[in-house]
N, CA, C and O atoms as a GROMACS GRO file, in nm:
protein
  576
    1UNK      N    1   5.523   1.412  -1.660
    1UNK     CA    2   5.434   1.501  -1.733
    1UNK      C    3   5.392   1.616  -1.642
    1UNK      O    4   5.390   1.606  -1.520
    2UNK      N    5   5.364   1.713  -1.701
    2UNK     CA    6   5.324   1.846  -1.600
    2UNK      C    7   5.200   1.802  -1.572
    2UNK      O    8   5.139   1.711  -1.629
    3UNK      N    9   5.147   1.900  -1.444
    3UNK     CA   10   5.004   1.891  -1.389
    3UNK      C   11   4.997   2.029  -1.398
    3UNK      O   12   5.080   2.109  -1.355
    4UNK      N   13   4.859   2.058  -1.475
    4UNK     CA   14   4.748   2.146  -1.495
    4UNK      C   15   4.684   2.160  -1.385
    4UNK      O   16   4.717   2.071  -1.306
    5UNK      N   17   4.590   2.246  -1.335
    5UNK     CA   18   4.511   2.271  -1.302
    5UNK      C   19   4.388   2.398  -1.320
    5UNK      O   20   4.425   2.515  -1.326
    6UNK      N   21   4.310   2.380  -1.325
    6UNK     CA   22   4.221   2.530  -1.387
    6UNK      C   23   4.094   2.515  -1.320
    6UNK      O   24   4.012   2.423  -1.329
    7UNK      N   25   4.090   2.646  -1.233
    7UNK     CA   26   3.975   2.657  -1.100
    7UNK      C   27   3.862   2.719  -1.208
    7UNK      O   28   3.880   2.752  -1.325
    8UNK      N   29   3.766   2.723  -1.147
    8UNK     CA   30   3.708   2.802  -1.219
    8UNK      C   31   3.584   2.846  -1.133
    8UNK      O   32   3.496   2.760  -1.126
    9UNK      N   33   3.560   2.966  -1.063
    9UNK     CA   34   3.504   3.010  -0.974
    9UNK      C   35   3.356   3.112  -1.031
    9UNK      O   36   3.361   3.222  -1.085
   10UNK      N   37   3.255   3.044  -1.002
   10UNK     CA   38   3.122   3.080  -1.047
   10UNK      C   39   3.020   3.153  -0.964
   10UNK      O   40   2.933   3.226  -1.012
   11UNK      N   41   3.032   3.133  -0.862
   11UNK     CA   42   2.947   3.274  -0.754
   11UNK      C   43   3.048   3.296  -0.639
   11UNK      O   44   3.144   3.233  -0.596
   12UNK      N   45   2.989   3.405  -0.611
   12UNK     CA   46   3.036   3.460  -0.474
   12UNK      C   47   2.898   3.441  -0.378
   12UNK      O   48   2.783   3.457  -0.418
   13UNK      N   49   2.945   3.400  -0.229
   13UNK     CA   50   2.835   3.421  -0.109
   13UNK      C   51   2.848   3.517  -0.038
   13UNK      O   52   2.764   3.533   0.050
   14UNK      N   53   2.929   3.587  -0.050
   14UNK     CA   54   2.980   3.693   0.039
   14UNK      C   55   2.915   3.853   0.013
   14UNK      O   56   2.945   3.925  -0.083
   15UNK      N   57   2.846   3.878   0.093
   15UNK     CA   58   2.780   4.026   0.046
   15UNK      C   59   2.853   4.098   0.081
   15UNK      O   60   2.937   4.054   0.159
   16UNK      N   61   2.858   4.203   0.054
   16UNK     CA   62   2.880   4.358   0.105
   16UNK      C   63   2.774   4.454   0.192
   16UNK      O   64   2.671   4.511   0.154
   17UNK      N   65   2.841   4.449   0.328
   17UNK     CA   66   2.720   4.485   0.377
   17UNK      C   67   2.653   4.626   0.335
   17UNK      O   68   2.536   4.664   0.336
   18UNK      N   69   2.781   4.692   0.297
   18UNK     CA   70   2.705   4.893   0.225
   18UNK      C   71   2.622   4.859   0.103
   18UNK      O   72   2.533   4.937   0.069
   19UNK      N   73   2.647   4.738   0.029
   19UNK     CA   74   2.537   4.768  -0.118
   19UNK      C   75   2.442   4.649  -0.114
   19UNK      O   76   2.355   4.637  -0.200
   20UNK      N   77   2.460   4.546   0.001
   20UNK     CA   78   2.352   4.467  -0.007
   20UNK      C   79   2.408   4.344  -0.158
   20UNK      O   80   2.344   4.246  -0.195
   21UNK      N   81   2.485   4.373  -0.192
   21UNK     CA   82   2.507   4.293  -0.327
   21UNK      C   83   2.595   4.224  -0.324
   21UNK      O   84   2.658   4.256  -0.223
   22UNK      N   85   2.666   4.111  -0.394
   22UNK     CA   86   2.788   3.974  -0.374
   22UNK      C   87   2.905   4.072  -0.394
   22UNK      O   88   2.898   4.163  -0.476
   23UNK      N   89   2.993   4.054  -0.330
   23UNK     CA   90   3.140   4.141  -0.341
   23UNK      C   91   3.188   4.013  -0.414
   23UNK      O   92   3.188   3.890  -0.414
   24UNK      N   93   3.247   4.176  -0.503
   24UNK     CA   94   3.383   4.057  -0.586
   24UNK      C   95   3.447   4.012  -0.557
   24UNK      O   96   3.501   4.043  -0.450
   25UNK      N   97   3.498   3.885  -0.645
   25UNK     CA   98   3.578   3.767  -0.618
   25UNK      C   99   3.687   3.869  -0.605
   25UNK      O  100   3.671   3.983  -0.646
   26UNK      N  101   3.822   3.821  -0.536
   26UNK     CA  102   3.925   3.806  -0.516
   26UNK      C  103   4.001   3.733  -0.617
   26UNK      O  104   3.924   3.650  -0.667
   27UNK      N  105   4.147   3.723  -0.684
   27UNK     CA  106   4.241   3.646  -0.751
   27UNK      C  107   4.279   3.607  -0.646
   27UNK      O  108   4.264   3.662  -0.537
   28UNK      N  109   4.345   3.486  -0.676
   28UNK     CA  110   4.419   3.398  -0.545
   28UNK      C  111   4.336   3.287  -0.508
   28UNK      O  112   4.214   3.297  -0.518
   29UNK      N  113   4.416   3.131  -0.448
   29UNK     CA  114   4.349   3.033  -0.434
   29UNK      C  115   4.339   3.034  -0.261
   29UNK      O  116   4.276   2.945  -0.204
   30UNK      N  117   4.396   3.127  -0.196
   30UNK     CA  118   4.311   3.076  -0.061
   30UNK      C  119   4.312   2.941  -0.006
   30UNK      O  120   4.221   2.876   0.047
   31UNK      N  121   4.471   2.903  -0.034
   31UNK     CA  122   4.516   2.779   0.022
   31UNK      C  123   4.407   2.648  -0.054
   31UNK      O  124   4.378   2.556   0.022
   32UNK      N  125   4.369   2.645  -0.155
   32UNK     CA  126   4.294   2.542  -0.219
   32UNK      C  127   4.411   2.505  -0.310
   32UNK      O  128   4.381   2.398  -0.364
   33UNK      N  129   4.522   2.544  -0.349
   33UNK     CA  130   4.608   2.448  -0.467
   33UNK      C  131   4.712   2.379  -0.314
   33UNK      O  132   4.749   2.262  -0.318
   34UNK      N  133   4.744   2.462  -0.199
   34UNK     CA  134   4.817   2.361  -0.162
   34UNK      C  135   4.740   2.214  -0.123
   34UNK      O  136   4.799   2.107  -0.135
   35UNK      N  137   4.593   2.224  -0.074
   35UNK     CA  138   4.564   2.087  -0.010
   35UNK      C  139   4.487   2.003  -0.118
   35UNK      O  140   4.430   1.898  -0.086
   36UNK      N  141   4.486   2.056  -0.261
   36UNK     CA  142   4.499   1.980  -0.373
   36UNK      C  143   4.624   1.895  -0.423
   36UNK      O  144   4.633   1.774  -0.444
   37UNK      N  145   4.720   2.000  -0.436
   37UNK     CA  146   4.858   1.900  -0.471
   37UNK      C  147   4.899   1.768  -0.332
   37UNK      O  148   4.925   1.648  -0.343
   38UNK      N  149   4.887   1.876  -0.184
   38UNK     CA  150   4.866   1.743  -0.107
   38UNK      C  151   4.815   1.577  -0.128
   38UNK      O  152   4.854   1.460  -0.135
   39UNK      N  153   4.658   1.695  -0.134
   39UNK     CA  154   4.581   1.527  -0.160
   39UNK      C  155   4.619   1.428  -0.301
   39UNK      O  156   4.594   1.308  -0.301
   40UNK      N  157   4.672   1.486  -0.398
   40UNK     CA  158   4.672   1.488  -0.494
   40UNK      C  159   4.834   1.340  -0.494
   40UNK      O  160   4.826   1.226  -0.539
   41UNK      N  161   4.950   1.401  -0.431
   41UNK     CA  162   5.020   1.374  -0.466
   41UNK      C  163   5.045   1.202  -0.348
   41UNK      O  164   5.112   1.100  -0.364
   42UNK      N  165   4.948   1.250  -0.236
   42UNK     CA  166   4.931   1.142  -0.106
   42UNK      C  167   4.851   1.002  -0.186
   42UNK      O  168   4.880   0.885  -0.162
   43UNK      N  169   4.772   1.037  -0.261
   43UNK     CA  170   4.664   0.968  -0.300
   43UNK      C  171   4.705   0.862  -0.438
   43UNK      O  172   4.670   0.750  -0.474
   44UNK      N  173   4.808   0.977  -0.496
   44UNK     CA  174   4.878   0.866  -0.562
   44UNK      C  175   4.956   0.761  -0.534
   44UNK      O  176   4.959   0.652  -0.590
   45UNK      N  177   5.044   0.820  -0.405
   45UNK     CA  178   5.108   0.712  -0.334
   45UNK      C  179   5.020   0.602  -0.274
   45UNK      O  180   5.053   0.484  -0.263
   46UNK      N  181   4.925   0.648  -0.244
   46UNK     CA  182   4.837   0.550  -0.137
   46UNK      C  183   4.771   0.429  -0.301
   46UNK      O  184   4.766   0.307  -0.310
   47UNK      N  185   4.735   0.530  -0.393
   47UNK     CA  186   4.709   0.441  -0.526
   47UNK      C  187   4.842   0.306  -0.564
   47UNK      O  188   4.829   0.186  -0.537
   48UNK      N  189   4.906   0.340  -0.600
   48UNK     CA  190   5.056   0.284  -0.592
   48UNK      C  191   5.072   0.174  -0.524
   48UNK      O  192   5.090   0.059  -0.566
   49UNK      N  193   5.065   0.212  -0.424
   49UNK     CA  194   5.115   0.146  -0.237
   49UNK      C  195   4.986   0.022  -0.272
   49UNK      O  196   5.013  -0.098  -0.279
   50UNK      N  197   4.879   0.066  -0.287
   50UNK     CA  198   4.761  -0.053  -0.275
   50UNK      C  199   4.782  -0.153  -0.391
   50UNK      O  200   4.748  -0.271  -0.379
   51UNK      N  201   4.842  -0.099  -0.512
   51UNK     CA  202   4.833  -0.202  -0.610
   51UNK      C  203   4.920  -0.322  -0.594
   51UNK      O  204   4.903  -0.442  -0.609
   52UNK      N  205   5.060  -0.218  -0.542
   52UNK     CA  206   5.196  -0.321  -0.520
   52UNK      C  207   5.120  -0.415  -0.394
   52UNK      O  208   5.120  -0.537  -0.408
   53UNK      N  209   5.062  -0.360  -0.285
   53UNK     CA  210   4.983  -0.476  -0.239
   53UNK      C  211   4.947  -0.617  -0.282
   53UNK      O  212   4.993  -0.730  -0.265
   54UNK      N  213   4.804  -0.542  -0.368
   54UNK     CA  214   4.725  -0.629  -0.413
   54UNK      C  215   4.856  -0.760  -0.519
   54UNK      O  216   4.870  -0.878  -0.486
   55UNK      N  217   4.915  -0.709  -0.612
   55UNK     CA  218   5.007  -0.765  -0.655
   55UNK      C  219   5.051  -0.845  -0.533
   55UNK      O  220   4.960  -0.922  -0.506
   56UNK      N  221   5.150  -0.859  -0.449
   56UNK     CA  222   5.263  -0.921  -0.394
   56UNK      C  223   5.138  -1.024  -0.337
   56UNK      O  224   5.179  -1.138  -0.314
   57UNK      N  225   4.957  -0.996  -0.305
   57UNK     CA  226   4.902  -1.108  -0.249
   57UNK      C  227   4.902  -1.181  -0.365
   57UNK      O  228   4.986  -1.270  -0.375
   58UNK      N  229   4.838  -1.166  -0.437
   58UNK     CA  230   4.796  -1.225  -0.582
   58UNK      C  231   4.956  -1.342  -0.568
   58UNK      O  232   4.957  -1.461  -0.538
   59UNK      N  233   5.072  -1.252  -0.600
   59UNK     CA  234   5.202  -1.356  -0.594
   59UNK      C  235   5.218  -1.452  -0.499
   59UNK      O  236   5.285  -1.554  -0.514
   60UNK      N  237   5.153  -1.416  -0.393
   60UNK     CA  238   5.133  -1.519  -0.230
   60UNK      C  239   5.273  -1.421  -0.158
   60UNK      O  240   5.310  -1.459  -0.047
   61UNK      N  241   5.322  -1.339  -0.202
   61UNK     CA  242   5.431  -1.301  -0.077
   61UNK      C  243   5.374  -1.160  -0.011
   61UNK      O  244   5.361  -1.043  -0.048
   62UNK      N  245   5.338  -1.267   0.152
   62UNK     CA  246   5.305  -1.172   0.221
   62UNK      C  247   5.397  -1.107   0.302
   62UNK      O  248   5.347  -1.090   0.413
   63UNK      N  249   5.474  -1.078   0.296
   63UNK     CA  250   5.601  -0.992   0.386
   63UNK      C  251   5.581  -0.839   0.318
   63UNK      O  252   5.557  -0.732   0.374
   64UNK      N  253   5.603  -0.875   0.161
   64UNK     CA  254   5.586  -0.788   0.094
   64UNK      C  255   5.454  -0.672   0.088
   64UNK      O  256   5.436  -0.552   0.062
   65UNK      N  257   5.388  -0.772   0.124
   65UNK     CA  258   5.200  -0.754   0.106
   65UNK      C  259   5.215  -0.666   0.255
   65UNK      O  260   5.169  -0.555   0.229
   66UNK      N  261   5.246  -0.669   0.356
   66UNK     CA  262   5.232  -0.602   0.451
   66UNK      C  263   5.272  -0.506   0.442
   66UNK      O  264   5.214  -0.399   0.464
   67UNK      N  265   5.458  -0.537   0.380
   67UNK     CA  266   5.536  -0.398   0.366
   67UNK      C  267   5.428  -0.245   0.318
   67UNK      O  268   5.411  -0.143   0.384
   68UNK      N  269   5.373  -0.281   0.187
   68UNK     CA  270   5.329  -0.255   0.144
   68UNK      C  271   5.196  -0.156   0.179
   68UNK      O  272   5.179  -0.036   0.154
   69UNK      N  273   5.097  -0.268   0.256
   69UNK     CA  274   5.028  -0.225   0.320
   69UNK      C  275   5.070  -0.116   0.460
   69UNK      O  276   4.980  -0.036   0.485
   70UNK      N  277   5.137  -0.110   0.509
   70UNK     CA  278   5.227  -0.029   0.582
   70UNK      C  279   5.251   0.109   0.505
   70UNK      O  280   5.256   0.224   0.550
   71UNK      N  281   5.262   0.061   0.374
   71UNK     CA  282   5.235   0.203   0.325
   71UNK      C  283   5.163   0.309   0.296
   71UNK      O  284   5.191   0.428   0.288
   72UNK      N  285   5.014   0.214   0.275
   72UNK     CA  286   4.912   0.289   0.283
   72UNK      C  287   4.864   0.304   0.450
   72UNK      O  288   4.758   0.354   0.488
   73UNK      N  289   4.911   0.278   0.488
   73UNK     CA  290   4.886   0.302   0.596
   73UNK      C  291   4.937   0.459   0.652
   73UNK      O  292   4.873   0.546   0.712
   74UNK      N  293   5.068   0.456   0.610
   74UNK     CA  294   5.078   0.575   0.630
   74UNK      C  295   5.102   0.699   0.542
   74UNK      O  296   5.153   0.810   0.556
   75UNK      N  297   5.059   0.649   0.470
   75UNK     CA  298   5.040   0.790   0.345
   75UNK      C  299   4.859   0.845   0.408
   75UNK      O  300   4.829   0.962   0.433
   76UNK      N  301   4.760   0.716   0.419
   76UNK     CA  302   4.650   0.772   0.450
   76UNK      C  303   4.648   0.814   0.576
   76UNK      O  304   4.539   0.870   0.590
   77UNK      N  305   4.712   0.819   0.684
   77UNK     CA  306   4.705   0.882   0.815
   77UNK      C  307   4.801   0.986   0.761
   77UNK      O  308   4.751   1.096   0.785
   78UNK      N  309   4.918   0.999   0.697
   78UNK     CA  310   4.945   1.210   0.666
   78UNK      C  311   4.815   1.271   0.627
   78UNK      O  312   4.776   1.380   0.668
   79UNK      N  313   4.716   1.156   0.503
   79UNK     CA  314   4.624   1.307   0.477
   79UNK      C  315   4.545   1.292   0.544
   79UNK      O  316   4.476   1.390   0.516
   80UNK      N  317   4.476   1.224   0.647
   80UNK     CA  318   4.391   1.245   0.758
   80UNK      C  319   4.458   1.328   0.870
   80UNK      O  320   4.394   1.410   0.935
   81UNK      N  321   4.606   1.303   0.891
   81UNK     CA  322   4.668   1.436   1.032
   81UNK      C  323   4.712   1.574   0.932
   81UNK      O  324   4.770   1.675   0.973
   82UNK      N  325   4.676   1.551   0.814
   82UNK     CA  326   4.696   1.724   0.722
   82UNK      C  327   4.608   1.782   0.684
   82UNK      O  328   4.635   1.880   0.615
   83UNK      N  329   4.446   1.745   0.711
   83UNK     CA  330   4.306   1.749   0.632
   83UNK      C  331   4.273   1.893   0.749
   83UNK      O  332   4.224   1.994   0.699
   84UNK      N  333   4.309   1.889   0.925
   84UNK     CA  334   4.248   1.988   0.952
   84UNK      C  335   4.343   2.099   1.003
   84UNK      O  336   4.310   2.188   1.081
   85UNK      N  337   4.460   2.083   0.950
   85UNK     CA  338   4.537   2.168   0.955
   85UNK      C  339   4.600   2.288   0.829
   85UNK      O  340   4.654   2.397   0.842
   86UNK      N  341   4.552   2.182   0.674
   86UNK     CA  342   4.502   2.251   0.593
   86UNK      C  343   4.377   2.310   0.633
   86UNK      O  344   4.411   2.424   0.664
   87UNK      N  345   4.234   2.300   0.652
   87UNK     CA  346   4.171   2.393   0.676
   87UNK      C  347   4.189   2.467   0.746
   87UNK      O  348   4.143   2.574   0.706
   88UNK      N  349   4.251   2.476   0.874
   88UNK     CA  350   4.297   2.632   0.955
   88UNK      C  351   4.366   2.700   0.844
   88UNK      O  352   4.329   2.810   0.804
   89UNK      N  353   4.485   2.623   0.784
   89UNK     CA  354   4.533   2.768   0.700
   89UNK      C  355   4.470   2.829   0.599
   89UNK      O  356   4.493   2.933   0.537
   90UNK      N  357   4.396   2.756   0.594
   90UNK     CA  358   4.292   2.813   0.434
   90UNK      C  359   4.215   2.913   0.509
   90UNK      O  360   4.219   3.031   0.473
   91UNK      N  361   4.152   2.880   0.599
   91UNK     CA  362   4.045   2.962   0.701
   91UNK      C  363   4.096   3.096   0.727
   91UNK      O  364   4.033   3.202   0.720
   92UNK      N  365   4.263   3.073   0.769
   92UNK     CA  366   4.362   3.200   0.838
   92UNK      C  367   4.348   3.255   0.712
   92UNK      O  368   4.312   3.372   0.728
   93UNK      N  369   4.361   3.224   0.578
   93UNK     CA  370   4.456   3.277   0.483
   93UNK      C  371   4.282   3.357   0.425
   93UNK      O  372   4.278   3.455   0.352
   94UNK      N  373   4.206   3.314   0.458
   94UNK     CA  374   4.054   3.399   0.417
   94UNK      C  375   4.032   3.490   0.463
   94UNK      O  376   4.005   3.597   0.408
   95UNK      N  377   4.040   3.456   0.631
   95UNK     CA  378   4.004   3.617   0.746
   95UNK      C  379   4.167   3.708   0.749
   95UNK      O  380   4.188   3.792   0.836
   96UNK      N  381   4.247   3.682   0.665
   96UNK     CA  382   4.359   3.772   0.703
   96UNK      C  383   4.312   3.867   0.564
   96UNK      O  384   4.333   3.988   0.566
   97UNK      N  385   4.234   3.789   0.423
   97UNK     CA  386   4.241   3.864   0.339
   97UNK      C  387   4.103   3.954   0.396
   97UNK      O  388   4.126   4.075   0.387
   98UNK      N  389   3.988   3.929   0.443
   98UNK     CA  390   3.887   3.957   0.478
   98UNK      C  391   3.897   4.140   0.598
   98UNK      O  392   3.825   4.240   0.602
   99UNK      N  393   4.027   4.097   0.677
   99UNK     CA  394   4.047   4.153   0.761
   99UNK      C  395   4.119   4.278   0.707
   99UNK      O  396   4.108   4.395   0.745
  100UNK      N  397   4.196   4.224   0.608
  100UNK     CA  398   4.279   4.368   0.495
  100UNK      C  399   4.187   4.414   0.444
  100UNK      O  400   4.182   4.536   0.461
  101UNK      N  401   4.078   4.358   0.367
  101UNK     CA  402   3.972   4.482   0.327
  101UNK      C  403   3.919   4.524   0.395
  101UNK      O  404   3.848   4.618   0.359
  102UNK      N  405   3.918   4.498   0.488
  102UNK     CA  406   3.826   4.574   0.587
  102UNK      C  407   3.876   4.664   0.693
  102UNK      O  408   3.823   4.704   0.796
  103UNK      N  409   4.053   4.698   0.616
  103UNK     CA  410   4.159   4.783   0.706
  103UNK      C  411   4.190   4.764   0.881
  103UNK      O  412   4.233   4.842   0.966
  104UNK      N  413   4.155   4.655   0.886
  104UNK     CA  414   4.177   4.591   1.041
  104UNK      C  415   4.333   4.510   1.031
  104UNK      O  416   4.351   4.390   1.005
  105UNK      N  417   4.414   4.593   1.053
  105UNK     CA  418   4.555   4.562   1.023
  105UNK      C  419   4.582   4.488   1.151
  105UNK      O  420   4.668   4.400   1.143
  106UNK      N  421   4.526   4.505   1.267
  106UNK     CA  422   4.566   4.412   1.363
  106UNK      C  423   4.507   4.258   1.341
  106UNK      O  424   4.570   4.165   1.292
  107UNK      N  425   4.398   4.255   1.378
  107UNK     CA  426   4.345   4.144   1.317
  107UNK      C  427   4.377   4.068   1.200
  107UNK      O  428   4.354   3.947   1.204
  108UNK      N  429   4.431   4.124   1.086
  108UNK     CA  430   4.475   4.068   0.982
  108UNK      C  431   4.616   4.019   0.992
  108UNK      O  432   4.658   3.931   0.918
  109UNK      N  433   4.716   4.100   1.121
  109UNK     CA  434   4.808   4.029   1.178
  109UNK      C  435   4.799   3.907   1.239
  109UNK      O  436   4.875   3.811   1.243
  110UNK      N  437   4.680   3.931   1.290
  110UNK     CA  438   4.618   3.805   1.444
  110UNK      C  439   4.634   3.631   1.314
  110UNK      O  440   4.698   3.525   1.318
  111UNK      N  441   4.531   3.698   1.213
  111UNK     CA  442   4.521   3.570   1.095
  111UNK      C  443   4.676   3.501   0.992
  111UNK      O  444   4.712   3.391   0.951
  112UNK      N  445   4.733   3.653   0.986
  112UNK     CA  446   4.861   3.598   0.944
  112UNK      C  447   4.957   3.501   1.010
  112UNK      O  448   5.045   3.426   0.966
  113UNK      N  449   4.904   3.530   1.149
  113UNK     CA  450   5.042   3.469   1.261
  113UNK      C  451   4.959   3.315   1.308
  113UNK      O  452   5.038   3.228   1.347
  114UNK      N  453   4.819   3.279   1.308
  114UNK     CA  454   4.763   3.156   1.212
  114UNK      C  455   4.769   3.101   1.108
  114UNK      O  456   4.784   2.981   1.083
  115UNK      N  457   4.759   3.168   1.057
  115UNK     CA  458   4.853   3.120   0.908
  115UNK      C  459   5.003   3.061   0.899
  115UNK      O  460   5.044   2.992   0.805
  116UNK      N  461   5.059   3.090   0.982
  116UNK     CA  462   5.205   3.093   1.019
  116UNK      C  463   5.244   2.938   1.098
  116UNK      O  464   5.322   2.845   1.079
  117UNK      N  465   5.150   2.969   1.186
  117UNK     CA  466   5.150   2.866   1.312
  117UNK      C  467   5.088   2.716   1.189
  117UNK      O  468   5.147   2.614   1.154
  118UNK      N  469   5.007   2.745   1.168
  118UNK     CA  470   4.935   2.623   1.120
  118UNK      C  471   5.042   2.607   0.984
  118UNK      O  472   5.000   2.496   0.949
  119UNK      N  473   5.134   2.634   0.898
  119UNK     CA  474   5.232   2.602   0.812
  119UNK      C  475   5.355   2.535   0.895
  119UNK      O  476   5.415   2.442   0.841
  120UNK      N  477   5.388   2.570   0.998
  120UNK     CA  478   5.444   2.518   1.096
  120UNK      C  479   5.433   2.376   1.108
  120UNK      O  480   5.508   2.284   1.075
  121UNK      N  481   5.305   2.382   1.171
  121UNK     CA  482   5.240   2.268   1.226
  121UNK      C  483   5.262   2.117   1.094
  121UNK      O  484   5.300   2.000   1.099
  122UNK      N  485   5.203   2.231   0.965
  122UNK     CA  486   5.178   2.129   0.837
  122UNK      C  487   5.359   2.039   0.803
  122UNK      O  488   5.364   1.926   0.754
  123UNK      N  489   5.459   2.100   0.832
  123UNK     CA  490   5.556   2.094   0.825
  123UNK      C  491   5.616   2.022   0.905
  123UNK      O  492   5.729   1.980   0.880
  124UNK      N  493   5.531   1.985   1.058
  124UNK     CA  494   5.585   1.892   1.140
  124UNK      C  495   5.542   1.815   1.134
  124UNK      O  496   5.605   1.722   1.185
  125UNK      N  497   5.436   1.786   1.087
  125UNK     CA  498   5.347   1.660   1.008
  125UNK      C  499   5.426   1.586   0.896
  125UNK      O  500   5.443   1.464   0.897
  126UNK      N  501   5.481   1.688   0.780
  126UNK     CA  502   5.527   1.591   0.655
  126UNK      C  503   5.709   1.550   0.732
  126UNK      O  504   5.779   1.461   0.685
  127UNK      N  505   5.748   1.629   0.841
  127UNK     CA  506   5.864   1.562   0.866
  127UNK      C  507   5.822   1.424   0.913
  127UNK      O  508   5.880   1.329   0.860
  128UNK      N  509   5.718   1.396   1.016
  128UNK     CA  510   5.725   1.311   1.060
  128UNK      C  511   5.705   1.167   1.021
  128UNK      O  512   5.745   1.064   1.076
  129UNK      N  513   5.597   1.196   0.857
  129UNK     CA  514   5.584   1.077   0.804
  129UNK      C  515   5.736   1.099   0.694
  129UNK      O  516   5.807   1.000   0.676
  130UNK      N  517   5.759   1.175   0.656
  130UNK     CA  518   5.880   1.112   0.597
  130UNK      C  519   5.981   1.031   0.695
  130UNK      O  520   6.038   0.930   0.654
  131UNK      N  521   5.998   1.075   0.811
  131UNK     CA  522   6.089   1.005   0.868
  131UNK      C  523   6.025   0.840   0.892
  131UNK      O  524   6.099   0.743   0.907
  132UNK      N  525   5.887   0.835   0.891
  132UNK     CA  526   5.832   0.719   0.886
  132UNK      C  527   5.906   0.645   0.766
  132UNK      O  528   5.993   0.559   0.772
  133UNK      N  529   5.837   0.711   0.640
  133UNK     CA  530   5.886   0.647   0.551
  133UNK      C  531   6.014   0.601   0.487
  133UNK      O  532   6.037   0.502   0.417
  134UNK      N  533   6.078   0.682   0.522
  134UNK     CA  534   6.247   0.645   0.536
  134UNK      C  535   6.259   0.497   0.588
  134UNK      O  536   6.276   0.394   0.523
  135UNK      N  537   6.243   0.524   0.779
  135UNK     CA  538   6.238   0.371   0.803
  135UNK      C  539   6.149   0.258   0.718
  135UNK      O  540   6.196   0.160   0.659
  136UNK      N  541   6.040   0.288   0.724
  136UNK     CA  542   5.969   0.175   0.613
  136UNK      C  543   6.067   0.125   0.501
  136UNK      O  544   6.090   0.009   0.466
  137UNK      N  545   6.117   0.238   0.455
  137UNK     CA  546   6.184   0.211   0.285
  137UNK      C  547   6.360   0.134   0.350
  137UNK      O  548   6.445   0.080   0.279
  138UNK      N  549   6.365   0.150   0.462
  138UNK     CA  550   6.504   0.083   0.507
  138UNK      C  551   6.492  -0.040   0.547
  138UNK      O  552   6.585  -0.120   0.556
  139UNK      N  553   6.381  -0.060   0.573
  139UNK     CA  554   6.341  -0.241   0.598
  139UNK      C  555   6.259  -0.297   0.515
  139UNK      O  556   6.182  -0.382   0.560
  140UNK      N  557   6.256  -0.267   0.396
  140UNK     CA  558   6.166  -0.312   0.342
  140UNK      C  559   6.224  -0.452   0.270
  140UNK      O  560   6.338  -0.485   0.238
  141UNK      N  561   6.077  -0.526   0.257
  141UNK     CA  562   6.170  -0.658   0.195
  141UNK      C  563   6.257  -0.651   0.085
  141UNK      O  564   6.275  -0.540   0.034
  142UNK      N  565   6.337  -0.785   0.021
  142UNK     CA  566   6.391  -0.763  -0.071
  142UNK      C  567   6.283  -0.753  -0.228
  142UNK      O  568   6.174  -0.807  -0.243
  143UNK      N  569   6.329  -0.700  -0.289
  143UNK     CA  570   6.243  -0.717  -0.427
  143UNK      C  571   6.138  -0.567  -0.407
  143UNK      O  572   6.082  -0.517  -0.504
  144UNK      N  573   6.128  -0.522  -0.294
  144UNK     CA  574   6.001  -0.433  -0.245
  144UNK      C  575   6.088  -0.294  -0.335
  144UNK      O  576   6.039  -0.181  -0.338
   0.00000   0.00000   0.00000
């Protein structure tokens, strides 16, 4: 089934310092849909991963029950090693827009090339638990 989503953004905190008044919103999510679908899509696995758990104890097979648990194990350590590396890029991806209105083209380079680095980073993260999970899914018991 498709996934929806619909933000819906109700104040601004951000003044303007020439009129003293909230500057307008911006279009754009500012890195909030990627560490939604993240959490989103981790959390199901980790949902998943816990039931087949709970199941295989309930059945008494604990091989399985570990396997298992092994999984949440590491679905919830990706979104705990992706939680503050999504916020740098969200952060970069704010002061680079912050830095364009405010015609500071260097600086708004400085945030882009954070932005950059920290997508990097996010990317050596999901290699590494996939390669986790690969092995997990290559030993896993039978029936798992």
């Amino acid at each position: 089934a498709p996934f929806l989503e619909f933000i819906q953004r109700v104040c601004s905190e951000k003044i303007d310092p020439k009129t003293g008044k909230p500057k307008a919103m911006k279009p754009g999510c500012g890195g909030f849909g990627i560490r939604n679908f993240l959490t989103l899509f981790l959390s199901i696995e980790v949902s998943k991963a816990s039931k087949a758990k709970a199941d295989a104890e309930v059945e008494g097979k604990q091989e399985a029950a570990n396997y298992y648990g092994s999984m949440v194990e590491a679905f919830t350590s990706q979104l705990d090693e992706s939680n503050p590396i999504l916020t740098s890029i969200s952060d970069a991806m704010t002061a680079e827009g912050d830095a364009l209105d405010n015609g500071d083209k260097a600086l708004a380079a400085k945030w882009a090339d954070a932005k950059a680095n920290g997508q990097q980073e996010l990317m050596k993260v999901s290699k590494k638990y996939k390669e986790l999970m690969k092995k997990l899914r290559e030993t896993a018991p039978q029936g798992c």
